[in-house]
C-alpha positions, 0 to 999 in steps of 0.5 A: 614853566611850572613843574613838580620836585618829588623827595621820598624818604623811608625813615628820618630823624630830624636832619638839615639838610634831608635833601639837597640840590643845586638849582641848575636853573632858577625859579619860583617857590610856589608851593609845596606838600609834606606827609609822613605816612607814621610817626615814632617817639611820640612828636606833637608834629613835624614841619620842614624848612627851605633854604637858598644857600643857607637861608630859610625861604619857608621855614616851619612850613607843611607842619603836620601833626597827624601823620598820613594827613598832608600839609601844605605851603602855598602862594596866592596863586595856588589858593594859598595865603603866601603873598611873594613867592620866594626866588631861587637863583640858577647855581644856588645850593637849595636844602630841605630840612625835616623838623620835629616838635617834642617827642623822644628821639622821633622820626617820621617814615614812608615820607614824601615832599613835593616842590610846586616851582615855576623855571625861569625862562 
């Protein structure tokens, strides 16, 4: 069953982890989105990280450069160039982290992440 996990934040620096679950059941990563509505400390971009259980399983993905344009992270399937969708475990910690490049201090604001998944059966 293919499904959608929607994150919002009001304003963050960078931080690991912005957001963090558990898996009650398993699934496939297929995509995802990332947009910061507005950028302050001047950042040449931002980009997130996914992790299962500490491990990256998308890192510097959905790197957006313009804020209020969204970026995405896709397999195949979805249109996108990700070969393999990466496979979550049922009970495995599962952490977003927002990554900045350069700037001074910067954080991004009004954000939204969306996970494109498919549960296993």
């Amino acid at each position: 069953m293919k499904a959608q996990l929607t994150f919002t934040f009001d304003s963050n620096a960078a931080q690991a982890p912005l957001f963090e679950f558990t898996a009650i059941k398993g699934f496939w990563l297929l995509g995802a989105s990332y947009c910061p509505q507005t950028y302050t400390g001047a950042p040449t971009s931002s980009n997130i990280d996914i992790n299962d259980d500490g491990t990256a399983i998308a890192s510097a993905v959905c790197s957006v450069a313009t804020a209020g344009t969204p970026a995405t992270y896709k397999t195949k399937g979805l249109g996108g160039t990700v070969d393999i969708p990466a496979h979550v475990d049922a009970d495995s910690i599962v952490a977003i982290d927002l990554n900045f490049v350069a700037g001074t201090t910067p954080t991004a604001t009004d954000g939204c992440i969306v996970l494109t998944i498919d549960v296993d059966e």
